[in-house]
Short mmCIF file of the C-alpha atoms (twelve columns), coordinates in Angstrom:
data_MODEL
# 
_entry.id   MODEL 
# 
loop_
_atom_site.group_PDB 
_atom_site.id 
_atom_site.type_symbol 
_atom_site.label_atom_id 
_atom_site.label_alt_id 
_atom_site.label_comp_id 
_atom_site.label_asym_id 
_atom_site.label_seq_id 
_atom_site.Cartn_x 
_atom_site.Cartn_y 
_atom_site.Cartn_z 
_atom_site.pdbx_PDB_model_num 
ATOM 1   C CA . UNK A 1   38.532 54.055 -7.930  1 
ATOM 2   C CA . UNK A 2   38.950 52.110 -5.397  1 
ATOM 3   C CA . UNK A 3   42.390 49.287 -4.800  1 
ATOM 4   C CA . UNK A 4   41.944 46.248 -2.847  1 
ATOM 5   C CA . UNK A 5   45.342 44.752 -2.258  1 
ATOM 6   C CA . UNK A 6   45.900 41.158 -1.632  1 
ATOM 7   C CA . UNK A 7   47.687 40.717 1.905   1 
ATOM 8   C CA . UNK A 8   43.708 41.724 3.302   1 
ATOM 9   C CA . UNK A 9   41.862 39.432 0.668   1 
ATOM 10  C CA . UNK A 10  44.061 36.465 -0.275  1 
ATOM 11  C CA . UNK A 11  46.558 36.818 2.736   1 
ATOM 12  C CA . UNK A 12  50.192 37.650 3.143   1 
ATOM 13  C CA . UNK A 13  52.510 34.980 0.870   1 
ATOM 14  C CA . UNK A 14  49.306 33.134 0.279   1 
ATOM 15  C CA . UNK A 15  47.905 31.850 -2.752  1 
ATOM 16  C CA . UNK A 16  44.611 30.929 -3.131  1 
ATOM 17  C CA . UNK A 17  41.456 32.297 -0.672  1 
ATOM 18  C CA . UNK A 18  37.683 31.871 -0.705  1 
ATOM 19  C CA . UNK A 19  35.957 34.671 -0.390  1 
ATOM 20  C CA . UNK A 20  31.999 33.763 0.622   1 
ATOM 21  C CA . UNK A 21  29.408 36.888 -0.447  1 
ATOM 22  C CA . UNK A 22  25.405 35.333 0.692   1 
ATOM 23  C CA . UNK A 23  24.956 38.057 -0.326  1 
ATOM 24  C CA . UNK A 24  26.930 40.030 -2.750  1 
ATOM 25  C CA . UNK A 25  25.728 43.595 -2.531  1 
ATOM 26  C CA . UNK A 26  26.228 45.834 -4.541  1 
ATOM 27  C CA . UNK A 27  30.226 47.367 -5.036  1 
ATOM 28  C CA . UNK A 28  31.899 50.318 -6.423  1 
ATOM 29  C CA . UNK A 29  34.180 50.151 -9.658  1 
ATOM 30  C CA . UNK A 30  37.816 48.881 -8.229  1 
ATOM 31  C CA . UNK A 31  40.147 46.876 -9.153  1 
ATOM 32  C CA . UNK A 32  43.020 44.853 -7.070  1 
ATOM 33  C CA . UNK A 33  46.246 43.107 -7.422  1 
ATOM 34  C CA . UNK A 34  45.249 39.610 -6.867  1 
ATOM 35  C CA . UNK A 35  42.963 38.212 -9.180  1 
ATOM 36  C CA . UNK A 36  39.668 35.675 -8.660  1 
ATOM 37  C CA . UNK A 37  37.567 33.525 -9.926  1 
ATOM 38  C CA . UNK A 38  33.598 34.138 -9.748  1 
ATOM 39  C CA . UNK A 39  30.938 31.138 -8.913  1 
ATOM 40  C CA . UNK A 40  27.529 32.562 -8.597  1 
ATOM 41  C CA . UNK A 41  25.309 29.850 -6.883  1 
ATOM 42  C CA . UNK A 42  22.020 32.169 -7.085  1 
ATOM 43  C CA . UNK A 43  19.732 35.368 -7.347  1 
ATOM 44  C CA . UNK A 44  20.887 38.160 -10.066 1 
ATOM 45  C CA . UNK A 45  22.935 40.668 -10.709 1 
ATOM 46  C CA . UNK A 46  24.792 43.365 -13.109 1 
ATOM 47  C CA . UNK A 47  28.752 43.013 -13.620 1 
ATOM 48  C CA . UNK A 48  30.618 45.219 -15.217 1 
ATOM 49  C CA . UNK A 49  34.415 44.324 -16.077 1 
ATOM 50  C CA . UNK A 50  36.365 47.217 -18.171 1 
ATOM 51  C CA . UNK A 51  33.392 48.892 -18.931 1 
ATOM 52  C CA . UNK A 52  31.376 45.503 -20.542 1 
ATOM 53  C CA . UNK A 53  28.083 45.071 -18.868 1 
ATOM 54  C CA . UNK A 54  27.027 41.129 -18.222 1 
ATOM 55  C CA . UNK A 55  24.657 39.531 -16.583 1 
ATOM 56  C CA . UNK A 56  25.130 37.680 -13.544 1 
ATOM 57  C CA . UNK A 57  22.472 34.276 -12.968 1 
ATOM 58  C CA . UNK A 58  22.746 30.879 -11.210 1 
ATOM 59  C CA . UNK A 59  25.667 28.865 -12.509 1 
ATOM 60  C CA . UNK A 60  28.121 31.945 -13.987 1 
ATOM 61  C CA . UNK A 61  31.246 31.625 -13.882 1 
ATOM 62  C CA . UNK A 62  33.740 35.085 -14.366 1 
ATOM 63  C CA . UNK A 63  37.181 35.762 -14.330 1 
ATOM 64  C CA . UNK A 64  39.077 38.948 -13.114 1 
ATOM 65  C CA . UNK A 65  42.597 39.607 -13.688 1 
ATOM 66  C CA . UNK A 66  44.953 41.492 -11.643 1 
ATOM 67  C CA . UNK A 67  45.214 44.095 -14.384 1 
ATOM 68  C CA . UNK A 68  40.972 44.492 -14.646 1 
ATOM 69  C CA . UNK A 69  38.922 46.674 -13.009 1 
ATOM 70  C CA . UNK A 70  34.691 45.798 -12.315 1 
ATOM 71  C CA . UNK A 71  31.799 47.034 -9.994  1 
ATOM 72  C CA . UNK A 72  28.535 44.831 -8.872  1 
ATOM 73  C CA . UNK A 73  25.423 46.710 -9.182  1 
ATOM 74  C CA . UNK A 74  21.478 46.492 -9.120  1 
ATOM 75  C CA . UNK A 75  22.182 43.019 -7.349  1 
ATOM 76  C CA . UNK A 76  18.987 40.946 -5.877  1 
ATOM 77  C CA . UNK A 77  19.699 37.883 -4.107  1 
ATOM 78  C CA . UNK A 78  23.180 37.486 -5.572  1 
ATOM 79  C CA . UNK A 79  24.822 34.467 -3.636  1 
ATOM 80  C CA . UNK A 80  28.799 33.665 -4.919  1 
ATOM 81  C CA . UNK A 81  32.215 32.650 -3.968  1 
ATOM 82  C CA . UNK A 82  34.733 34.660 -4.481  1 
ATOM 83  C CA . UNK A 83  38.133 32.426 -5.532  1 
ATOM 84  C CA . UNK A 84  41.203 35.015 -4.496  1 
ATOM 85  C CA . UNK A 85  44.518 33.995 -5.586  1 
ATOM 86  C CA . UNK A 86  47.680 35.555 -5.974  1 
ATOM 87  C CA . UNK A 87  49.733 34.206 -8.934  1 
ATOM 88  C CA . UNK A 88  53.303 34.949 -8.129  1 
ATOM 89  C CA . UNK A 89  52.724 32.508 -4.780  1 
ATOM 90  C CA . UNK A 90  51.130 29.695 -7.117  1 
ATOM 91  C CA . UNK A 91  52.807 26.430 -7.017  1 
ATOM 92  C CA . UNK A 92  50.979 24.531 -9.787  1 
ATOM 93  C CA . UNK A 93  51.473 22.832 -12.830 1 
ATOM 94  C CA . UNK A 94  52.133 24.307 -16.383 1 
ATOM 95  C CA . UNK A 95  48.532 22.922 -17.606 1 
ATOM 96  C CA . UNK A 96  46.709 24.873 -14.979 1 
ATOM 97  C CA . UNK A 97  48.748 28.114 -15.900 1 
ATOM 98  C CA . UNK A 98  47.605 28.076 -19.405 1 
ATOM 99  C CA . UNK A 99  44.605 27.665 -17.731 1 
ATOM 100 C CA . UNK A 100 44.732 30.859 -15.458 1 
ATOM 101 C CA . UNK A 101 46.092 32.507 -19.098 1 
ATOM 102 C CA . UNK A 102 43.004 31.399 -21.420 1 
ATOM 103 C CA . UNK A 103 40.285 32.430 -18.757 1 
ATOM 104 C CA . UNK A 104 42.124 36.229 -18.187 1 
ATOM 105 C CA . UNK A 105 42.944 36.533 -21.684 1 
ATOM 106 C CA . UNK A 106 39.312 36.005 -22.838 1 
ATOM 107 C CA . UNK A 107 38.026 38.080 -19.727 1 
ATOM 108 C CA . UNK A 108 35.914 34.915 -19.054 1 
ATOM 109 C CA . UNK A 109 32.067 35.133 -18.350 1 
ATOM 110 C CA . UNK A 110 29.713 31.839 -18.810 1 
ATOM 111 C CA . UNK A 111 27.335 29.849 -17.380 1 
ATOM 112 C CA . UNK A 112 27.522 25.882 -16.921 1 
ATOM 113 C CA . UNK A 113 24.904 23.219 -16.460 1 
ATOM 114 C CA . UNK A 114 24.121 22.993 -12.966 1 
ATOM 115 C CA . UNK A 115 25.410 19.708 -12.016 1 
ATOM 116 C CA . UNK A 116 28.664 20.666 -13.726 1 
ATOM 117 C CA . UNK A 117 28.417 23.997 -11.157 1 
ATOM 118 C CA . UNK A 118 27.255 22.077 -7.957  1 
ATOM 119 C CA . UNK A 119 31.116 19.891 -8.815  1 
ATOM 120 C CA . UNK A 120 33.230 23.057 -9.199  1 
ATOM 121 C CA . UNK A 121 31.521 24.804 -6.444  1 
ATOM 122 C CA . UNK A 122 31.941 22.297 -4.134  1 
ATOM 123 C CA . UNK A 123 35.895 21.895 -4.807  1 
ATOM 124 C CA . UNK A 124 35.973 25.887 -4.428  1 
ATOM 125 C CA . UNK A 125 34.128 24.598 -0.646  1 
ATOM 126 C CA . UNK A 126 36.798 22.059 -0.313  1 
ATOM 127 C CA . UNK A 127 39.414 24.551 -0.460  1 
ATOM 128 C CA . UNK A 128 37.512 27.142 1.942   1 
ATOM 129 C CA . UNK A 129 37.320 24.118 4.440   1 
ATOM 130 C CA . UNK A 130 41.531 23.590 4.218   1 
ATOM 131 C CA . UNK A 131 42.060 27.336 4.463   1 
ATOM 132 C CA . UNK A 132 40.047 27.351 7.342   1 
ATOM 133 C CA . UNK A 133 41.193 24.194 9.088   1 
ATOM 134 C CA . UNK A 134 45.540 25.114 8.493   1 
ATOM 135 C CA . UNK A 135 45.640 21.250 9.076   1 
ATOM 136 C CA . UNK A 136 48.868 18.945 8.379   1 
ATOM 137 C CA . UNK A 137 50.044 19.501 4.492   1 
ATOM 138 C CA . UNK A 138 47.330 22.333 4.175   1 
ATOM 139 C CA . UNK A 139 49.130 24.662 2.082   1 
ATOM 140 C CA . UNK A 140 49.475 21.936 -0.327  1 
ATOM 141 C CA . UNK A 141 45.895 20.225 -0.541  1 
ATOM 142 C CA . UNK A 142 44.964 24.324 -0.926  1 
ATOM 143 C CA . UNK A 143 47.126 24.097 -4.106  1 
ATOM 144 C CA . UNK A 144 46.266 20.451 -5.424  1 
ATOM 145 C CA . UNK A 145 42.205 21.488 -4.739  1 
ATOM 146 C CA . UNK A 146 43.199 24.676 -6.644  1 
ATOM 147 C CA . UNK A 147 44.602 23.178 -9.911  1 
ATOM 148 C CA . UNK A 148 41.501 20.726 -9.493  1 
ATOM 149 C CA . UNK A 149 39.144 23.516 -10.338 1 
ATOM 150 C CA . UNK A 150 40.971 24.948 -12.816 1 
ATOM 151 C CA . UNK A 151 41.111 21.724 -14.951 1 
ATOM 152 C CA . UNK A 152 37.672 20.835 -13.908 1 
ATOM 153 C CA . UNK A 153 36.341 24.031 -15.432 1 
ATOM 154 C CA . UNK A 154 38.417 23.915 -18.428 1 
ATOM 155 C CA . UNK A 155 37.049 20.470 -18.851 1 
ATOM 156 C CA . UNK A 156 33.388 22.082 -18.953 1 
ATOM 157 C CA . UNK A 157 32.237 22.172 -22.618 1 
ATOM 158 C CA . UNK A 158 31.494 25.592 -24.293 1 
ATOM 159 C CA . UNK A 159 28.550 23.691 -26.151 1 
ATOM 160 C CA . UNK A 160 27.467 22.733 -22.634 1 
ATOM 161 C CA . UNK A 161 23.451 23.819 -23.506 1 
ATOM 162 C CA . UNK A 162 23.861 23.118 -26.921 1 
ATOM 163 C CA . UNK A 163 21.049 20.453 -25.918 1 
ATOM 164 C CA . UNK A 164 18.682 23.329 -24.138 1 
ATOM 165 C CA . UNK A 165 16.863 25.401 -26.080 1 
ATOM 166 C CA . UNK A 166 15.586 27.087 -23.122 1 
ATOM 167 C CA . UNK A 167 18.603 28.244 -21.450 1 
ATOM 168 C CA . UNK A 168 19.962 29.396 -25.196 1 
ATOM 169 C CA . UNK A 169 17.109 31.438 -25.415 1 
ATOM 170 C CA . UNK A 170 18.142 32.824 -22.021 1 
ATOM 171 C CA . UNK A 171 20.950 33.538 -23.053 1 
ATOM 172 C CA . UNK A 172 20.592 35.400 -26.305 1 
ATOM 173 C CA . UNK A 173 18.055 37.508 -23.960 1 
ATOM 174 C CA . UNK A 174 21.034 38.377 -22.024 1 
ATOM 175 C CA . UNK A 175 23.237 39.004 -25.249 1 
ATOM 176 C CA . UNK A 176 20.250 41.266 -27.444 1 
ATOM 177 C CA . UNK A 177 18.222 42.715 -24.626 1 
ATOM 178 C CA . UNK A 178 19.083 46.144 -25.928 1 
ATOM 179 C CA . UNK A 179 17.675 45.040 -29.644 1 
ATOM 180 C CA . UNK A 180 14.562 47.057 -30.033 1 
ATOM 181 C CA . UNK A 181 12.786 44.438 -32.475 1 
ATOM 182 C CA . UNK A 182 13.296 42.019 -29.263 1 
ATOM 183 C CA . UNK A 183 9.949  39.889 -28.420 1 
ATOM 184 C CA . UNK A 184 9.200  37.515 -26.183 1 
ATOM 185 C CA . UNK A 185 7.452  35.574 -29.267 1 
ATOM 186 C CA . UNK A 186 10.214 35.934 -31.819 1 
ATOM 187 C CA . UNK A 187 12.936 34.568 -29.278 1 
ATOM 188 C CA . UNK A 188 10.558 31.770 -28.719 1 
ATOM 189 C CA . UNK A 189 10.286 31.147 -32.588 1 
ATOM 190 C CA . UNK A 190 13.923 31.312 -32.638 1 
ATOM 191 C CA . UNK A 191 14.550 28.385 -29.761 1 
ATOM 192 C CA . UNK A 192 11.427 26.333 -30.121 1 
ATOM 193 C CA . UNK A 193 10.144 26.970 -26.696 1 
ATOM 194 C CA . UNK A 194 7.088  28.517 -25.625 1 
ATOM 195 C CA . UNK A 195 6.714  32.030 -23.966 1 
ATOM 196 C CA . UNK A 196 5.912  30.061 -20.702 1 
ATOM 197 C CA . UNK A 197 8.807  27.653 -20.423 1 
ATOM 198 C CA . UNK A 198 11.156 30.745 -21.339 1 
ATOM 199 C CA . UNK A 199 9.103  32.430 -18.808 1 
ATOM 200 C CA . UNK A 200 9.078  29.554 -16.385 1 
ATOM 201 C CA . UNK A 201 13.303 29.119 -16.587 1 
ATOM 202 C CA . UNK A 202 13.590 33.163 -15.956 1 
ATOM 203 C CA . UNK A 203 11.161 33.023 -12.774 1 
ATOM 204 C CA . UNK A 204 13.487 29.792 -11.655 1 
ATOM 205 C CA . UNK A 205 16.520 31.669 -12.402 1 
ATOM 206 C CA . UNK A 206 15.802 34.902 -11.384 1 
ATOM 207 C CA . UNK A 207 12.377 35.772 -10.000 1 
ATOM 208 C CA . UNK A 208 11.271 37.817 -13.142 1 
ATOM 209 C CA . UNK A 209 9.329  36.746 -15.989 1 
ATOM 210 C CA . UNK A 210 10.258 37.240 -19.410 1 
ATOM 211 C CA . UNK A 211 9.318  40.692 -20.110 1 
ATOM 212 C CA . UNK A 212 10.230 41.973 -16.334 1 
ATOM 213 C CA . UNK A 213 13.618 40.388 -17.347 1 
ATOM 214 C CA . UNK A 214 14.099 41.992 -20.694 1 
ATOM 215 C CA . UNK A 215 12.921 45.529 -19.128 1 
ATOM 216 C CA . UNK A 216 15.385 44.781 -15.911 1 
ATOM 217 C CA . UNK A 217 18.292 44.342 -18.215 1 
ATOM 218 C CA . UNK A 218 17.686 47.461 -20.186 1 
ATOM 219 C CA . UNK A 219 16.703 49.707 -17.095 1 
ATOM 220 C CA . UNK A 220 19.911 48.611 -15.251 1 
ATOM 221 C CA . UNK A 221 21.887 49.515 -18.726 1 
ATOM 222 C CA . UNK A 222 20.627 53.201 -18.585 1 
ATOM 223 C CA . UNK A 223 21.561 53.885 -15.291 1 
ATOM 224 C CA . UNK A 224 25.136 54.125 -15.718 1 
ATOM 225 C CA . UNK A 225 24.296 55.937 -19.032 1 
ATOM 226 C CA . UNK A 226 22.053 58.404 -17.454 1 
ATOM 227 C CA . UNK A 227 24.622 58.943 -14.881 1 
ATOM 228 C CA . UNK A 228 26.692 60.552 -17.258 1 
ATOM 229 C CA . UNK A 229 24.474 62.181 -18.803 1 
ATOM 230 C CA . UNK A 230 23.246 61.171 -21.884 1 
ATOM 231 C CA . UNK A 231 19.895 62.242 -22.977 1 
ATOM 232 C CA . UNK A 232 16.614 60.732 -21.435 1 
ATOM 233 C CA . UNK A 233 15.806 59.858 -25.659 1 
ATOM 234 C CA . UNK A 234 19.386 58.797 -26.600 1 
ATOM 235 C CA . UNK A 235 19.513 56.273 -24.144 1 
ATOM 236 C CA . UNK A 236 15.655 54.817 -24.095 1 
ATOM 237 C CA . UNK A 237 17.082 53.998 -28.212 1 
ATOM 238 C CA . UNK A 238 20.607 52.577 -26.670 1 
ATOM 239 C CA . UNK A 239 18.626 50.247 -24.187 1 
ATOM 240 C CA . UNK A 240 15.904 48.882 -27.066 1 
ATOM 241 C CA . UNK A 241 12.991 50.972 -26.363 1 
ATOM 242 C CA . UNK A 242 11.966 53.144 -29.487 1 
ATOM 243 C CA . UNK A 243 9.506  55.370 -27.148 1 
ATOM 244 C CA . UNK A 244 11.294 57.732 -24.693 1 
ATOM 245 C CA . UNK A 245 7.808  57.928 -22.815 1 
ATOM 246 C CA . UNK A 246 7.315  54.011 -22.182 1 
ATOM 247 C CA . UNK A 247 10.831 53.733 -20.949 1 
ATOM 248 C CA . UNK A 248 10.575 56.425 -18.543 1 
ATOM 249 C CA . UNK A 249 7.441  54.241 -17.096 1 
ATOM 250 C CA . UNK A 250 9.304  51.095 -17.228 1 
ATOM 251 C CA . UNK A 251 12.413 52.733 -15.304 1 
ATOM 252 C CA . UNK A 252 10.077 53.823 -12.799 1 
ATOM 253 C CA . UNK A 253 8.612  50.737 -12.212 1 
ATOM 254 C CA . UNK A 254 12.216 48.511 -11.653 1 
ATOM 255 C CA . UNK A 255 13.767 52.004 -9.740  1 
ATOM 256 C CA . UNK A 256 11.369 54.139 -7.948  1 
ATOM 257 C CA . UNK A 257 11.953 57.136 -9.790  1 
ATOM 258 C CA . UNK A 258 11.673 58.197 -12.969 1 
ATOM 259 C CA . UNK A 259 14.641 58.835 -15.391 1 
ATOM 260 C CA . UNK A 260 15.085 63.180 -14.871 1 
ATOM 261 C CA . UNK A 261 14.436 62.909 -11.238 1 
ATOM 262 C CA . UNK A 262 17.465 59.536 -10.737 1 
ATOM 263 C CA . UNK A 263 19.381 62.864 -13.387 1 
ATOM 264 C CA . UNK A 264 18.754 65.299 -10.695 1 
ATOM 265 C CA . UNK A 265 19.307 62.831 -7.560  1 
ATOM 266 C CA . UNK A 266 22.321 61.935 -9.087  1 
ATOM 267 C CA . UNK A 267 23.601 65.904 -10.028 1 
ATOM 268 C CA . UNK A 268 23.021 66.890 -6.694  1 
ATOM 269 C CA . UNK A 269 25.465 64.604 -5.074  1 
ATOM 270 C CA . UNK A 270 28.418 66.800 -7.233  1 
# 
């Protein structure tokens, strides 16, 4: 696995760095001794983070810890900042360290209303600009701007689309894509939205309609399982397909290949 060690990504003695990915591609598992905080402004992606697969859209926001270890994969478009910081060079107030300890404890991964996104994105900016500048005082605007986003994005409320049936819908696609009694029409039901404002939201979001989405989600899942070699059947169950056949076509479709020759692409690299 692979270590990335903060005197290259946050700096030597330096707290807080913005890392700018437009676009992330896709990374190998690793893990670091610095920690950061993930704003993804667009596209979509698949992040793992100690083995728990999540979806990355517009307006997530993730937390890594120092002791955590994650990979990017099957990215398309993915656009984020990456918010380095060290914590041992932190200089900030005891509210904004419970902070730091409620979003690593709970191995934070969310998504906020946009406007709420655009504000905390554009502080994470604010302190890119300062880093890059190393004007008067810099060092401590960089910490001030720091402890800004922290509070501003404990401030966000958890019930923030409790008014949006549509992104709750995309949501509980994210959660139960790997339910095999999933349909388009009975998550509809569910949210009182039609199939083509779900639809509509995904294509916003991510490009894919509602079933591409649901089948994208489950073919990135079996990757990693095929890779270690789980059965072709066992994991076309594991991913919500109850046909081994139709999942092979649907893999083929989002990869290129079906699922025994990505097995035997994958063996021959060993």
């Amino acid at each position: 696995m692979l270590f990335l060690k903060s005197d290259e990504y946050v700096g030597h003695k330096t707290s807080v760095n913005i890392l700018s990915r437009d676009p992330q591609l896709d990374y190998p598992e690793h893990s670091h001794d610095f920690c950061e905080l993930i704003l993804v402004s667009s596209g979509i992606g698949s992040h793992t983070v100690n083995d728990k697969f999540s979806v990355m859209l517009p307006n997530t926001v993730a937390c890594v810890s120092e002791k955590d270890y994650h990979q990017f994969s099957d990215v398309h478009d993915l656009v984020l900042l990456n918010v380095a910081y060290k914590k041992e060079f932190l200089s900030i107030g005891n509210d904004s360290v419970d902070v730091i300890k409620k979003l690593e404890n709970d191995s934070s991964h969310f998504m906020v209303l946009e406007n709420d996104f655009k504000r905390i994105n554009h502080i994470a900016l604010k302190i890119k600009e300062e880093r890059e500048n190393q004007g008067i005082h810099s060092g401590v605007m960089t910490s001030l701007l720091f402890e800004q986003l922290l509070l501003s994005i404990d401030r966000l409320s958890i019930g923030a689309f409790d008014n949006s049936p549509v992104m709750q819908a995309v949501i509980y696609l994210c959660n139960n894509y790997h339910i095999q009694s999933l349909s388009v029409n009975r998550v509809s039901e569910m949210f009182k939205v039609s199939p083509k404002v779900l639809s509509n939201k995904l294509v916003q979001l991510t490009g894919l309609s509602t079933n591409r989405f649901i089948n994208h989600l489950r073919v990135r899942r079996a990757v990693p399982m095929l890779r270690r070699g789980r059965s072709i059947t066992d994991v076309a169950f594991s991913v919500g397909y109850n046909d081994s056949n139709y999942f092979s076509t649907k893999f083929k479709a989002v990869t290129g290949m079906s699922p025994r020759s990505f097995m035997m692409k994958e063996r021959s690299y060993y």
